[in-house]
C-alpha positions as CSV (number, residue, x, y, z in Angstrom):
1,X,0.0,0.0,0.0
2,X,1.1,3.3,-0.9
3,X,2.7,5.5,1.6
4,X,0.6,8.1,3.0
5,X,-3.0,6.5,1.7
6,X,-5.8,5.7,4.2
7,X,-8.5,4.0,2.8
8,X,-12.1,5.3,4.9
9,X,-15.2,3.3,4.9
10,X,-18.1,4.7,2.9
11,X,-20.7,5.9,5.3
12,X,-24.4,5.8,4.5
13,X,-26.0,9.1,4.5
14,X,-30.0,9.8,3.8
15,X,-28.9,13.5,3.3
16,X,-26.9,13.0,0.4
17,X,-29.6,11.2,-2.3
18,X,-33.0,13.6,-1.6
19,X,-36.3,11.8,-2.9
20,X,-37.9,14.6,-5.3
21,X,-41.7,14.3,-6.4
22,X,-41.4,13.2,-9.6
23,X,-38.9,10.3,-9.9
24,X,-35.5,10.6,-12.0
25,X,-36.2,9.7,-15.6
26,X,-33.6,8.7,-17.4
27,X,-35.0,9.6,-21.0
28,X,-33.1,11.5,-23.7
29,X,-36.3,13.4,-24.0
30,X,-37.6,14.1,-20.8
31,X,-38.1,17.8,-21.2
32,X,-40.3,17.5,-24.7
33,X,-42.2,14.4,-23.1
34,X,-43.1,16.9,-20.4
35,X,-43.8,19.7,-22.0
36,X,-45.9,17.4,-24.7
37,X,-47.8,16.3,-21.4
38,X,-48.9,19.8,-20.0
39,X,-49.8,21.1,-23.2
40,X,-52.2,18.3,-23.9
41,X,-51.0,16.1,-26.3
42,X,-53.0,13.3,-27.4
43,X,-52.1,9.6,-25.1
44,X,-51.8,8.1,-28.7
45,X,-48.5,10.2,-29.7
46,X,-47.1,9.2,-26.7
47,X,-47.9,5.6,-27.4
48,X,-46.3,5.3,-30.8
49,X,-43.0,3.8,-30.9
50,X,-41.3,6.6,-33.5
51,X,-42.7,9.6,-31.7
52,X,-40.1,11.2,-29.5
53,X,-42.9,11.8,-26.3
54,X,-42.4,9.3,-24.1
55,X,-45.0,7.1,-22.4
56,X,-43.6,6.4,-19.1
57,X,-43.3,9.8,-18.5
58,X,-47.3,10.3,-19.4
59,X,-47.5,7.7,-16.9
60,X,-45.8,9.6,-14.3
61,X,-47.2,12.9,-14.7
62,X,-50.8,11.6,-14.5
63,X,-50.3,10.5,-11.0
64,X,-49.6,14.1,-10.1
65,X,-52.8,16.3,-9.7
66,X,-50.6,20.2,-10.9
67,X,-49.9,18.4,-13.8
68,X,-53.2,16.9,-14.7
69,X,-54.8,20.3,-13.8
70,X,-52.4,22.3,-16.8
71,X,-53.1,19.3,-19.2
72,X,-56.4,19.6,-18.9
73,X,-56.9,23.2,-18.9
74,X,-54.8,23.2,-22.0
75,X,-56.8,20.6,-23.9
76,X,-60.3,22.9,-23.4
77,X,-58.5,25.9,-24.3
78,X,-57.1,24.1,-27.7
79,X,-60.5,22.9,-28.0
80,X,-62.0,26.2,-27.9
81,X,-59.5,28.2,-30.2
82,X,-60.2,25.3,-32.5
83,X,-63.9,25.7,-32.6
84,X,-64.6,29.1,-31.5
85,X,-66.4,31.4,-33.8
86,X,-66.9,35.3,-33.2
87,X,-70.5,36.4,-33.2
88,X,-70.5,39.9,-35.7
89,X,-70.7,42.9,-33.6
90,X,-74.8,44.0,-33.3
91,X,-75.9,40.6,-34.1
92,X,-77.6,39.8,-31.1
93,X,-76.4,36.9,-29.0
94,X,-77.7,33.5,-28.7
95,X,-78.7,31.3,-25.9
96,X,-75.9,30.4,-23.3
97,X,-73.5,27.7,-24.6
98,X,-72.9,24.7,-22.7
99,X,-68.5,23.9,-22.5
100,X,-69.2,20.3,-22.7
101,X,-70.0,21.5,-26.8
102,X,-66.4,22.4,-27.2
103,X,-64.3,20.3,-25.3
104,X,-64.2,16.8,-24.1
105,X,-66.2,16.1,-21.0
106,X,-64.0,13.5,-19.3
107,X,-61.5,16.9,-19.2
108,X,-64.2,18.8,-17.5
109,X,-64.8,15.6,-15.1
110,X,-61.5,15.1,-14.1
111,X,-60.9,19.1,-13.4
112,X,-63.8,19.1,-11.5
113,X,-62.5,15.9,-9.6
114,X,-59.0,17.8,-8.9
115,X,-61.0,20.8,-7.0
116,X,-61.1,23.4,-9.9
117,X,-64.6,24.9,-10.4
118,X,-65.3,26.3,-14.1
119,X,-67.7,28.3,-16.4
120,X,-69.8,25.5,-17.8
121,X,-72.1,28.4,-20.2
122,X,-71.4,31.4,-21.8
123,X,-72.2,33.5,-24.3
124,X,-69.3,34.1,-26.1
125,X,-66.1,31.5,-26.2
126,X,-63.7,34.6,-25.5
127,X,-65.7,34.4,-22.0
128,X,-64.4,30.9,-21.4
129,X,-60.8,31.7,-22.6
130,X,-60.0,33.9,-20.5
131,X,-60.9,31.9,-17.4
132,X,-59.0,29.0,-18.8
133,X,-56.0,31.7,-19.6
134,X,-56.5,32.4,-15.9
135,X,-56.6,29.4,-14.4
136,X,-53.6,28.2,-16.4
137,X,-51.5,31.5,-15.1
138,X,-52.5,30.6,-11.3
139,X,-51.2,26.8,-11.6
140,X,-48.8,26.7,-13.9
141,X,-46.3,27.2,-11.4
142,X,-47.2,24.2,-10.0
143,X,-45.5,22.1,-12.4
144,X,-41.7,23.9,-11.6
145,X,-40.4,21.0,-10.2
146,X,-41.5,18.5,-12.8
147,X,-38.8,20.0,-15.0
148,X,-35.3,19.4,-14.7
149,X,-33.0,22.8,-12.8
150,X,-30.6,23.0,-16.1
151,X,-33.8,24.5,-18.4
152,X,-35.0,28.0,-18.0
153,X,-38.2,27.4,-16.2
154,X,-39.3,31.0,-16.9
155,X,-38.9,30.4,-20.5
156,X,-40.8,27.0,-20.0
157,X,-43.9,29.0,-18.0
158,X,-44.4,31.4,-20.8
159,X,-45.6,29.4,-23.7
160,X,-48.0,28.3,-21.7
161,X,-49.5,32.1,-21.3
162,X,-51.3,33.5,-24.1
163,X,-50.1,37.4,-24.4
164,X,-52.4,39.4,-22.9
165,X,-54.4,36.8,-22.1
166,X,-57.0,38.3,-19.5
167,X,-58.5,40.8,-22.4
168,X,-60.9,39.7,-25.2
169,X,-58.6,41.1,-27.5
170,X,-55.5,39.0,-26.5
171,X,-57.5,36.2,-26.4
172,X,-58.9,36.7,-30.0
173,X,-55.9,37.3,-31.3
174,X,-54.0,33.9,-30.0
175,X,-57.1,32.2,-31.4
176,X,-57.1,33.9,-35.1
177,X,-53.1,33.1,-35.2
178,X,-53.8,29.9,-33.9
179,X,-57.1,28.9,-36.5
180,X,-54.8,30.3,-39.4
181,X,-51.4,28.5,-38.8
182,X,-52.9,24.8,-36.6
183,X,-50.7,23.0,-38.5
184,X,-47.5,24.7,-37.6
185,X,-48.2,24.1,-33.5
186,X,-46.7,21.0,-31.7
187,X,-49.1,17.9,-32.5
188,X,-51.8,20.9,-33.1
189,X,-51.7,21.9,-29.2
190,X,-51.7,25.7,-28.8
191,X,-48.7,27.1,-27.3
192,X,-47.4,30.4,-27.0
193,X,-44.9,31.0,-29.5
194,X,-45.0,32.5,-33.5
195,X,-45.7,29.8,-35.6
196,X,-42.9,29.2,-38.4
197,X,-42.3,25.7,-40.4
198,X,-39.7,24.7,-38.1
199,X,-40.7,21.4,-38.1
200,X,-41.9,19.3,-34.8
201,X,-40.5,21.7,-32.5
202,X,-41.5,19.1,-30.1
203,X,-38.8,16.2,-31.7
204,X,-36.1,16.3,-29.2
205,X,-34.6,18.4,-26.8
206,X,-31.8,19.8,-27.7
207,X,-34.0,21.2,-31.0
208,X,-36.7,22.6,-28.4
209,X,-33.9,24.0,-25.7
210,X,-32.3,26.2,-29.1
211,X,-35.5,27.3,-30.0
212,X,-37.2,28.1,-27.0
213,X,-34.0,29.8,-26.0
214,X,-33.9,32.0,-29.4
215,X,-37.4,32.9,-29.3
216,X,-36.3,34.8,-25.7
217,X,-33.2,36.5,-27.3
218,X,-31.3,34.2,-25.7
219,X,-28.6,31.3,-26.4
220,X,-28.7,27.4,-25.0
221,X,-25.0,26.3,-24.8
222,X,-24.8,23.2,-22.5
223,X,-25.7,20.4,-25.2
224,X,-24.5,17.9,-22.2
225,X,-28.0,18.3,-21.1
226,X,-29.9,17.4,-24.2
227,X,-27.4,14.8,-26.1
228,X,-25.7,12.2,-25.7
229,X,-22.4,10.3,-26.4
230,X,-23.1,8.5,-30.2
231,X,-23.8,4.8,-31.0
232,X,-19.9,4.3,-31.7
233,X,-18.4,5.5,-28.3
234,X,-21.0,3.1,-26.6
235,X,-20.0,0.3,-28.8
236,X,-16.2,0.5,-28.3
237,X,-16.4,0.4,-23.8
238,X,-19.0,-2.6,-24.6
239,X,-16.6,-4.3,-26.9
240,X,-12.9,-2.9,-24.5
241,X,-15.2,-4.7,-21.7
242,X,-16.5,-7.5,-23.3
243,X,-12.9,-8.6,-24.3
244,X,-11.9,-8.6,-20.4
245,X,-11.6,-11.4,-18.0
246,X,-11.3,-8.7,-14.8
247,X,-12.1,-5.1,-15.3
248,X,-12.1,-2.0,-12.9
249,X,-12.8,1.7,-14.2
250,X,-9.8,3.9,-12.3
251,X,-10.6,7.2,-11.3
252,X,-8.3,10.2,-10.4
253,X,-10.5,12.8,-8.6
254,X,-8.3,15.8,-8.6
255,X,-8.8,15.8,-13.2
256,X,-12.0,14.7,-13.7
257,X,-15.6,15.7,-12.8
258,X,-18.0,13.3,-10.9
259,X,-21.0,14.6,-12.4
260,X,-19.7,13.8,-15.9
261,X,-18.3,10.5,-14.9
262,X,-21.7,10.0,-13.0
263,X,-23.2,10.8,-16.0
264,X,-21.0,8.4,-18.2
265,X,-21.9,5.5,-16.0
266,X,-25.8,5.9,-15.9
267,X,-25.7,6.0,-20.0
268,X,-23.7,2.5,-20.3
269,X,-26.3,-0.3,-20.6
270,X,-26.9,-2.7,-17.0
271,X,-25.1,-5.7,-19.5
272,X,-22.0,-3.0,-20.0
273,X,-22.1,-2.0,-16.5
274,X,-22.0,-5.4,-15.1
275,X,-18.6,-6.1,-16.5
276,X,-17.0,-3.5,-14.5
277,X,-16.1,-5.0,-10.9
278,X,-15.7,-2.2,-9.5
279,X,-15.1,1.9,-9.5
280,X,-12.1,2.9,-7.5
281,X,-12.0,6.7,-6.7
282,X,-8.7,7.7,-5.7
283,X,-9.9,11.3,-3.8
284,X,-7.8,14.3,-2.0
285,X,-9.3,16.5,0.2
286,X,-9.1,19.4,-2.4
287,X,-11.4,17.6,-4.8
288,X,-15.0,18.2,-5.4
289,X,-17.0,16.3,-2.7
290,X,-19.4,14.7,-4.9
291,X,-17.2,12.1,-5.4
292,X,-17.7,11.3,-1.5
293,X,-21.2,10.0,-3.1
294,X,-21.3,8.9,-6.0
295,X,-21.9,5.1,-5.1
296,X,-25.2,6.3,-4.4
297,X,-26.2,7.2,-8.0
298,X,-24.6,4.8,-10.0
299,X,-25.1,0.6,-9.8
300,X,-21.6,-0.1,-9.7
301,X,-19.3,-1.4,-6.3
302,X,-17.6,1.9,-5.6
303,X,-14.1,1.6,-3.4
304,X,-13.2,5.5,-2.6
305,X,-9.6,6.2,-1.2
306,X,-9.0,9.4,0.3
307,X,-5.6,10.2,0.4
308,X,-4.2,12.4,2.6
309,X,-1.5,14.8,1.8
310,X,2.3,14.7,3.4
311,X,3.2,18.2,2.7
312,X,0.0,20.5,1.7
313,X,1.1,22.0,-1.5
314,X,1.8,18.0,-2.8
315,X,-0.9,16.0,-3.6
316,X,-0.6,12.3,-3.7
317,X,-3.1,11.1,-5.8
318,X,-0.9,10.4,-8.9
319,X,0.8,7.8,-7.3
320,X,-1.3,6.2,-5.2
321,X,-3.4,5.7,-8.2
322,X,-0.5,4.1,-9.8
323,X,0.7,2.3,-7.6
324,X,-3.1,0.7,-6.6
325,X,-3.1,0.3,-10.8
326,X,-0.2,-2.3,-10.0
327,X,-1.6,-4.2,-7.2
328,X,-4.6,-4.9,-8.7
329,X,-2.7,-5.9,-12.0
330,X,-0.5,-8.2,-10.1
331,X,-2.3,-9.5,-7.4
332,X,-5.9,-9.4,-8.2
333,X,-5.5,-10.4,-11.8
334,X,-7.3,-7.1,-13.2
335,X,-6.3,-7.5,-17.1
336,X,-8.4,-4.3,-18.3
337,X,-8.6,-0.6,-16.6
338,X,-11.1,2.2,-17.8
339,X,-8.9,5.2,-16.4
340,X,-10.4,8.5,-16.0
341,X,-8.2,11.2,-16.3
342,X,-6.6,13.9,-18.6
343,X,-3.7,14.1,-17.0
344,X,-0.9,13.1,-19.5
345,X,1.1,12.1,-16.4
346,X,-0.9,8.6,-16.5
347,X,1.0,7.6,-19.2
348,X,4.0,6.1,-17.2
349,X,1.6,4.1,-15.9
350,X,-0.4,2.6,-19.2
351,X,3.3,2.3,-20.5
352,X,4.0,0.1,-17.3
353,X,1.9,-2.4,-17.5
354,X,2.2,-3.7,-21.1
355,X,0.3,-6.8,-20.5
356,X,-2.7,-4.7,-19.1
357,X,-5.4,-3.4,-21.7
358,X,-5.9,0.3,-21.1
359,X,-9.3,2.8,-22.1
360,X,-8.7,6.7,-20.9
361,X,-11.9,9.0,-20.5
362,X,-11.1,12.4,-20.8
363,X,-12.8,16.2,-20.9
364,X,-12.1,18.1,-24.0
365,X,-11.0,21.5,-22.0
366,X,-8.5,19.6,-20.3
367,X,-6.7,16.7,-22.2
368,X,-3.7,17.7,-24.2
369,X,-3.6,17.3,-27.9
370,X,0.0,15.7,-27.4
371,X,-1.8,13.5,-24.7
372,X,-4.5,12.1,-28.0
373,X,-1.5,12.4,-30.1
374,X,0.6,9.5,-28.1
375,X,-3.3,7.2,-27.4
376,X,-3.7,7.3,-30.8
377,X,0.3,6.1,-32.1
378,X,0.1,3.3,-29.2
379,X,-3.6,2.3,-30.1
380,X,-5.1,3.3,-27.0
381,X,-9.0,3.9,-26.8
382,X,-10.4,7.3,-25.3
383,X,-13.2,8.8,-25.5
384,X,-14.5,12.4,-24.1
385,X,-16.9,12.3,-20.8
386,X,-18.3,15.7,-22.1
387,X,-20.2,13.5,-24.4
388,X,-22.4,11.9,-22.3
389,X,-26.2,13.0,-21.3
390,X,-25.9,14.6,-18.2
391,X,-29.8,16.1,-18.4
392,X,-30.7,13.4,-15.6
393,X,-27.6,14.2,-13.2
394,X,-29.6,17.1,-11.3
395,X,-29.9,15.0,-8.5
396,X,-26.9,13.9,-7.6
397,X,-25.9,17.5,-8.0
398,X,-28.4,18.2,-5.8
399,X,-27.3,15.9,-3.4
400,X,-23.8,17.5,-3.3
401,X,-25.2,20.7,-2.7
402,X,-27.7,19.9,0.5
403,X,-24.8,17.6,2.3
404,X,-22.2,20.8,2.1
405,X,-25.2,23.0,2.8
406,X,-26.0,20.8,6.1
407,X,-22.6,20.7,6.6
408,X,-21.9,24.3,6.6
409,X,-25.3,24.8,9.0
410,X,-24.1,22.6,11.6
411,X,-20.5,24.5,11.9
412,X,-22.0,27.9,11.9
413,X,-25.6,27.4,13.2
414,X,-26.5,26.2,16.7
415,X,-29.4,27.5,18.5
416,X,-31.1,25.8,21.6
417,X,-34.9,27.4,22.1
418,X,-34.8,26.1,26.1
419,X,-31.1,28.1,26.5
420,X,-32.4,30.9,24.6
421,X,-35.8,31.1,26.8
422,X,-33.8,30.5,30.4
423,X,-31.6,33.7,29.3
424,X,-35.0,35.7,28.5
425,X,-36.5,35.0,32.5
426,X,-33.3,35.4,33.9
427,X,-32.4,39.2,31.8
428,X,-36.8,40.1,32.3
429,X,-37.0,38.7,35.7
430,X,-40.6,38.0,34.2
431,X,-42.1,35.2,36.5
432,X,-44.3,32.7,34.7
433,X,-45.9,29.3,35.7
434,X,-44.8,26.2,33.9
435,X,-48.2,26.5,31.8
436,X,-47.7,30.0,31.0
437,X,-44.0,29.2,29.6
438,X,-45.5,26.5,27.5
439,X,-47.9,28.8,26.0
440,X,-45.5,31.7,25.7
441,X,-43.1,29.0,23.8
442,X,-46.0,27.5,21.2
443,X,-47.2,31.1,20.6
444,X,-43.8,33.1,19.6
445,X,-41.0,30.5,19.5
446,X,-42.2,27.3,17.8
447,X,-43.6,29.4,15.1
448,X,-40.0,31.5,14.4
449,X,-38.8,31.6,10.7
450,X,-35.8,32.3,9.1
451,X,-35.9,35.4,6.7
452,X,-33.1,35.8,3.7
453,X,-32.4,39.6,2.9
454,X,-31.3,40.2,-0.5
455,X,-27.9,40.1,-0.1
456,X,-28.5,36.7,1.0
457,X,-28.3,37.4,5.2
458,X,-30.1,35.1,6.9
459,X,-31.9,36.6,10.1
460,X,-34.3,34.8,12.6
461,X,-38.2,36.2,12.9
462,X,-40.1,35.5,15.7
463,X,-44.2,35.9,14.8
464,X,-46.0,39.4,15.9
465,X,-47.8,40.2,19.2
């Protein structure tokens, strides 16, 4: 064992791996799927094999009543756009019309069933439209957290609200554009956006995040989120693995990313994964602490090594990972290594070991075109973790965030109500019974709330006499 190198025990933590309400979804289309869902789109697309919409996640967001609500309220507002007719100004008006004319009645049952009241008969379908415009405004954000943190959720919210959607005259005018150009919206469904043969806007995500960036004047960069690593890259670790007797993917913390490797791993296929007996993380205090866990988002054995450092300016990671490389070559028969790394120092080690197969994962910013130069002479396989769909990796980066943030509140936080309350009697000299404490407590101290100031101060607000 390497001088200097302690290996700690991984510790189960319920902090670190949060349960969000709508499960994970690990679907290349998640966000179009969604969006498809809450703007009403027909079951029947989602069904179809070809059709980018996916039905699992239908599946999902009809267990969830915010979503059902928007789906619903946006299926009778297509309805009536679809349908409606103006009556000519000083014709008189007829009898009251009944909603269940327009719009599908199981819609209206199943609204009515999730607690929203509506007009059932009007005169006029602009009457109706602009309580549905309504309705949709006061629950849409309902449906923030179906959505994953990397889109722009404002951006998401607002093609769901018709402009100047509370007037008869906005409302007439989304229905006119929408009558004249139906077969330019997604699947026919009326969203808020100007229609232009752009295709099925709705076809995957990373054609949806460009657009619905542009049509805000703004630009969607992080493709990570909405691609993913081609059919060729996949094929080449299923075929470096399948070709092994004993393999172990090698990880040095301190140059490479755990959200991308995290990422990496969750797109490999469970036969791919399987062949892989085990993730060792070589770790230094200095790297990011995700890595302390990331066996809890990924189905692979995880070993993690922290290694501590002998002088502080030297980190030791290089070698123990070589060195730990060695062992497992020589004494635990490991013929095949994924290494992940783009540090070009790792080559001593691939050139050590000539009887061990070798496959590097790298990040484009960081790997050395010298580095690719000398993999691709000795016929080493690489290929880039920046390639990978990451869209589905929000919650591990979640995770990382909330076990630093309790963390951070335990150092710098501690507060004890019964210290804080025996301080108060003794400063007052107030006398009280044992009842009236109790009282005074549930009424002004149980109730306290923390309140964040806009430069992000966090102060303690106990509730009015």
């Amino acid at each position: 064992m390497a001088a200097g190198k302690k290996i700690r025990p991984r510790t189960s933590n319920s902090r670190t791996a949060p349960r969000t309400a709508l499960p994970q979804l690990s679907k290349k289309q998640s966000v179009v799927s969604r969006t498809a869902y809450l703007a009403g789109v027909a079951r029947e697309i989602f069904e179809k094999e070809y059709e980018p919409p996916d039905l699992e996640i239908f599946q999902t967001l009809e267990e969830h009543r915010p979503a059902r609500i928007i789906r619903n309220l946006c299926v009778l507002r297509t309805e009536i756009m679809h349908r409606a007719k103006p009556i000519p100004a000083g014709k008189p008006q007829k009898a009251r019309c009944n909603l269940s004319d327009y719009a599908p009645a199981e819609c209206i049952v199943q609204l009515q069933a999730d607690g929203i009241s509506l007009m059932t008969a009007f005169y006029q379908p602009w009457e109706c439209l602009i309580e549905l415009n309504r309705l949709i405004s006061d629950h849409i954000n309902n449906c923030r957290d179906f959505f994953p943190l990397w889109i722009r959720w404002e951006y998401i919210k607002d093609i769901f609200i018709v402009p100047n959607g509370l007037t008869e005259a906005g409302t007439q005018a989304a229905a006119a554009l929408y009558q004249k150009n139906r077969v330019l919206y997604p699947y026919q469904m009326y969203i808020n956006w100007q229609p232009a043969n752009e295709g099925n806007i709705l076809f995957s995500d990373m054609k949806f995040a460009i657009l619905l960036y542009r049509w805000h004047g703004d630009e969607f960069t992080d493709f990570s989120k909405v691609s993913d690593a081609g059919p060729h890259t996949k094929v080449n670790i299923h075929s470096f693995l399948e070709q092994s007797r004993n393999a172990v993917i090698v990880v040095d913390c301190e140059n490479s990313d755990p959200y991308k490797l995290c990422a990496a791993l969750r797109e490999l296929d469970q036969d791919t994964l399987s062949r892989v007996s085990k993730v060792m993380l070589y770790d230094d205090s200095h790297s990011a602490s995700a890595w302390r866990i990331l066996s809890s988002y990924i189905g692979c054995p995880v070993e993690h090594s922290m290694i501590d450092r002998v002088k502080k300016q030297k980190s030791l990671v290089d070698i123990s990972l070589t060195a730990g490389a060695c062992r497992e070559f020589y004494q635990n028969r490991v013929d095949s290594f994924i290494l992940v790394s783009s540090d070009s120092d790792y080559w001593g080690l691939i050139s050590s070991l000539p009887g061990a197969r070798f496959m590097v994962m790298v990040e484009r910013e960081h790997v050395s075109g010298d580095l690719k130069a000398t993999m691709d002479s000795a016929g080493i396989s690489y290929c880039y973790l920046d390639d990978f769909y990451s869209g589905d990796c929000g919650d591990i980066q979640t995770g990382a965030l909330l076990r630093e943030i309790y963390s951070y509140l335990e150092k710098n936080f501690q507060l004890n109500t019964n210290a804080m309350m025996d301080y108060a009697f003794r400063a007052t000299r107030v006398e009280m019974s044992e009842v009236e404490r109790q009282q005074f407590y549930n009424k002004y101290i149980k109730p306290m709330r923390l309140a964040i100031g806009k430069d992000g101060t966090v102060s303690i607000r106990l509730p009015e006499k």
